[in-house]
N, C-alpha and C positions, 0 to 999 in steps of 0.2 A: 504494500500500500504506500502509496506516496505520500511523504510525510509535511515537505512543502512545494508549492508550484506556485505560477503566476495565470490565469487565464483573464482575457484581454477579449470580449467578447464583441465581435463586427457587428454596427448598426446595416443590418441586414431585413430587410424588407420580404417578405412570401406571401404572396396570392397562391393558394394550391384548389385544385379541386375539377372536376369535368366542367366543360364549357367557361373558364376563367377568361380563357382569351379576350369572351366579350367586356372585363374588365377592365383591357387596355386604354381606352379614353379616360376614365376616372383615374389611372396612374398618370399618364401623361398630364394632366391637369393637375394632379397633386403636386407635381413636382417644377409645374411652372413652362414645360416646352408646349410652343405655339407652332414650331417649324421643325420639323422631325424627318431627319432622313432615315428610311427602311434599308436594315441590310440581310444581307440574304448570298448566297451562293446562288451560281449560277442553279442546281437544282432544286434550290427552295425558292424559286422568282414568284411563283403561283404562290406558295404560303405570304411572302411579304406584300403581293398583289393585295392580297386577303387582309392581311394588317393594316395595309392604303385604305382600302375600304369603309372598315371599321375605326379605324383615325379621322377619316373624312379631311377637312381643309386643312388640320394640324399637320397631315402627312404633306410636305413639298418635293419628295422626292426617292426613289431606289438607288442603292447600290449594288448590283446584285452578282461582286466578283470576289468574294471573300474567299481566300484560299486556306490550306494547311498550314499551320506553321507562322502564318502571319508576314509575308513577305511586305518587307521595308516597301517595295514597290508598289504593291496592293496599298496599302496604306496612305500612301503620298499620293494615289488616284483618288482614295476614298477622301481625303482630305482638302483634295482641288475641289472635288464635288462637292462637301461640305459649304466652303469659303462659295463657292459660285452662288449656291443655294442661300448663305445666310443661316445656316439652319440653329438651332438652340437646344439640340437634343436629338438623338437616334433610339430606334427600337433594335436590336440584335432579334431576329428571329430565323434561331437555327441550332446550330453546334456550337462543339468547340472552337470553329474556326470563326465562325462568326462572331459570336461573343468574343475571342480575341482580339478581332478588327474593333469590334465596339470599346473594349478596354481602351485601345491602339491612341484611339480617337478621342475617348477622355484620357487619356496621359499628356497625349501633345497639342490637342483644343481645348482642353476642359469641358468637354461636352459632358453632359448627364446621360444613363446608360439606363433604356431599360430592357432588360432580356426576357426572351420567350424562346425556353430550352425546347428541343427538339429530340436530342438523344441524351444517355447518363453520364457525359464528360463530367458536369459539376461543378465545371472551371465558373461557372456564374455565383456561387459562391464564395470565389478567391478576391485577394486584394494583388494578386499574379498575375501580372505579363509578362507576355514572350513577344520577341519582334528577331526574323531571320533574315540575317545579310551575308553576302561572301559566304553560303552554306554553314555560317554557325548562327546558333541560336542561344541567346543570353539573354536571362528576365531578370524580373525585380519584383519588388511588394512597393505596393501606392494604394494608399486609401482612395486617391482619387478615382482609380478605375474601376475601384466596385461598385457594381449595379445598382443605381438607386430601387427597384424594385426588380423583382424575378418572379415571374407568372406561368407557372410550372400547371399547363393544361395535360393532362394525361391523355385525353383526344388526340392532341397532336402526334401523340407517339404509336397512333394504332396500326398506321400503315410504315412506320421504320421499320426496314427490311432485319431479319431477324440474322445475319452477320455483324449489321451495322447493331444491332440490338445487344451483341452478346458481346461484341469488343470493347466496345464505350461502356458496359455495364463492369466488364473487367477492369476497364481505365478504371472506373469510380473506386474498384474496392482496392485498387492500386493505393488510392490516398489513403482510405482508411488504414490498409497493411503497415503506412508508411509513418502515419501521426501516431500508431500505437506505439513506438517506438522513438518519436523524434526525442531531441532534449530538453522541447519546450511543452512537452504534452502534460494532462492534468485528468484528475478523474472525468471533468466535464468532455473533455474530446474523447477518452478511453469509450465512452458510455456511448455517445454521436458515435465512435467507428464501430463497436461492437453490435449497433442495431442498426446502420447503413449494411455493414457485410449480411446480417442476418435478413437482414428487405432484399439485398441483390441476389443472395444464395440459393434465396426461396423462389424469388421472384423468378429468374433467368430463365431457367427449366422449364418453367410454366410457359413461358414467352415463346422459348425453340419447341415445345409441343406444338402451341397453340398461338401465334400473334397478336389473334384477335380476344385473349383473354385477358378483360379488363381490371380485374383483378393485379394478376399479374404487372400488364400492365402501369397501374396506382401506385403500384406495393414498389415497385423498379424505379419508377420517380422521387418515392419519396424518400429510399436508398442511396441515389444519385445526392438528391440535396444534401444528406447526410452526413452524405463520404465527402461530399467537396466543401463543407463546412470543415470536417476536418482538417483537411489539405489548404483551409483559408485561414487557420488557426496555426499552424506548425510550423518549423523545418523540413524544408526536403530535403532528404537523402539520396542514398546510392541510386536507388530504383529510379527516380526523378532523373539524377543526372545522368545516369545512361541513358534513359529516353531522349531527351534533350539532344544529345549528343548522336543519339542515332539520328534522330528524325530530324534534327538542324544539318547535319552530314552528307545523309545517304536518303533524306526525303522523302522518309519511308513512311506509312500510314502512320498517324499518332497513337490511336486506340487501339489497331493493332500489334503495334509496338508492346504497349503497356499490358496485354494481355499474355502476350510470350516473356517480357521479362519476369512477371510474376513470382512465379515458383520459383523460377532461378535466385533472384535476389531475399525471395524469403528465407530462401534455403540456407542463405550465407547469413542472414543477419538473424534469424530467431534466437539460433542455440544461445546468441551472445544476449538476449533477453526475455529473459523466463517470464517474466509480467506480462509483456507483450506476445509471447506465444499461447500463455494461458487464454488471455483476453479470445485471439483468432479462432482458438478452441472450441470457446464458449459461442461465440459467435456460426458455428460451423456445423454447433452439432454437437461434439463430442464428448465422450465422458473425461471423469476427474483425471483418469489413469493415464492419457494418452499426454502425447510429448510434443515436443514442436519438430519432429519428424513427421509425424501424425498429422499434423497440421499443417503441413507443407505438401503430404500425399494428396490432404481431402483438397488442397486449393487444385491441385495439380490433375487428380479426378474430376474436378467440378470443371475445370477448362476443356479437359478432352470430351465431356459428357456435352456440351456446349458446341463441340466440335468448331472451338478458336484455335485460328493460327497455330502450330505445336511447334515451331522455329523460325529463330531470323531467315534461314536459308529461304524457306515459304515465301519470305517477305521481297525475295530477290538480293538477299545484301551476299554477297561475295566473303570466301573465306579470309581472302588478303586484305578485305578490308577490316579487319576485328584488329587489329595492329593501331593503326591508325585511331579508330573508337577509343581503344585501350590509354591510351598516350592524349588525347585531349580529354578524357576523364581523372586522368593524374594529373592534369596539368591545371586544372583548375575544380579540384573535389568537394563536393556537400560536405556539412556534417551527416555522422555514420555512428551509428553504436558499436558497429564493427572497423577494426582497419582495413584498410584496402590497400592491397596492393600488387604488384605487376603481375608477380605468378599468377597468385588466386584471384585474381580482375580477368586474366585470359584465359585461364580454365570455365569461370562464369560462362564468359562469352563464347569460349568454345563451344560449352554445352544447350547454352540456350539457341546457335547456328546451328547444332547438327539436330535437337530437340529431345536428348538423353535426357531423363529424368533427373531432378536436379539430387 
């Protein structure tokens, strides 16, 4: 039990519920924006269409080229358009990547942000940006880019294709794995990640039978928020900055990244903390008796049961490039419960390329 901590709780905004969406006019007016550019990916233009709509005149405008990763480039497009437009506020509705554009946008206009999640990144809970230039990728924490509100409609997630449903759900319980363990954690995030993992665990399964099971469905969202409250609460670690550095690098899918390092990075860092494996435990399922091997097996089962990604290789990355990964992860490393270093950082990554069990 922890005997002292510090927890620092984000003035953080939730609308949850089916049909909230319609709620987006009464945020946008809480918070003062009259001129609001919609952003969206080129495959979500129809849903930001749909938020135009339901905005009416407050909406002046789409953007609808939000990429992964958050490219500098994207951003300085988004941001002409912004300036053109005059605008006083954006909606993110979509992913990860969107909400990153919208972060992007209030770090370096100060614009107000409100998000309408799409899949279980979670990242609309963080005070975390990333912006990628020259193929790396370096973020930060800013109060200013967190969301004035996040309108987590469970509708919207009915027709996310059930790949895109099971990797972004892994991304989520990524954080949670990650804040069980950081240096800054406290019972309140322990409690947030142990019933995010147990909403995503339960949830998942249900989602890959079934899609259109609404249930599931609710239950995967409110998981999502869970885990990425945790991850907006914390340090990131190992698991974080190998992401980062894959998908800054080699521009590889983000959530399917975070779903192959998984296992691997729990695998290294539990033994080195019994709290935080027990926590995973409990969260998983299992009884008193079992270990943080045991706990590294169930995440490691529950991914192949998922039928996510089981290797970098999958993902297209190249055996010669894990060298190169290796070496900008020591070159600039998270804090870690565990040390890192060259051998066992290459063995990790070997194993998560070929997809040996960790």
């Amino acid at each position: 039990m922890t005997d002292s901590f510090v927890h620092e709780a984000l003035p953080m905004r939730v609308v949850f519920g089916a049909g909230s969406m319609a709620r987006l006019p009464d945020e946008a007016e809480r918070i003062g924006s009259r001129r609001i550019l919609v952003l969206s990916t080129p495959q979500q233009r129809e849903l930001a269409q749909r938020v135009t709509a339901l905005l009416g005149e407050r909406a002046v405008g789409v953007f609808d080229e939000a990429r992964m990763h958050v490219p500098v480039e994207t951003v300085a497009a988004a941001e002409a358009v912004a300036a053109d437009l005059a605008v006083d506020g954006c909606v993110a509705a979509g992913g990860g990547s969107t909400v990153g554009l919208g972060k992007a946008l209030a770090l370096r206009r100060g614009l107000p942000v409100l998000a309408l999640p799409t899949t279980y990144a979670g990242s609309e809970m963080t005070p975390i940006w990333g912006l990628t230039e020259n193929a790396r990728k370096r973020t930060g924490r800013a109060p200013a880019v967190l969301p004035r509100s996040v309108v987590y409609d469970p509708e919207l997630t009915m027709t996310l294709p059930v790949d895109v449903s099971v990797t972004s759900g892994l991304n989520a319980v990524a954080h949670a794995v990650e804040a069980l363990y950081a240096p800054d954690g406290s019972p309140v995030v322990t409690a947030m990640a142990e019933q995010g993992v147990r909403d995503l665990a339960t949830a998942l399964p249900l989602i890959a039978d079934d899609p259109r099971d609404r249930v599931g469905r609710a239950t995967a969202l409110r998981g999502a928020w869970l885990c990425g409250a945790c991850l907006g609460a914390t340090t990131m670690g190992l698991h974080h900055k190998l992401c980062h550095v894959l998908g800054g690098m080699l521009d590889l899918p983000h959530a399917a990244t975070h779903a192959v390092m998984l296992p691997h990075v729990a695998a290294y860092n539990l033994p080195a903390v019994p709290a935080a494996a027990a926590a995973l435990r409990r969260s998983l399922g299992l009884n008193d008796t079992a270990d943080a091997a045991d706990a590294v097996a169930a995440l490691t089962a529950l991914t192949a049961r998922l039928g996510a990604p089981g290797s970098l290789r999958d993902l297209g990355v190249a055996e010669s490039d894990l060298a190169r990964v290796a070496e900008e992860v020591l070159a600039g490393p998270y804090a870690n419960p565990r040390p890192v270093n060259r051998p066992e950082l290459t063995a990790l990554l070997h194993a998560a390329w070929t997809g040996d069990a960790p």
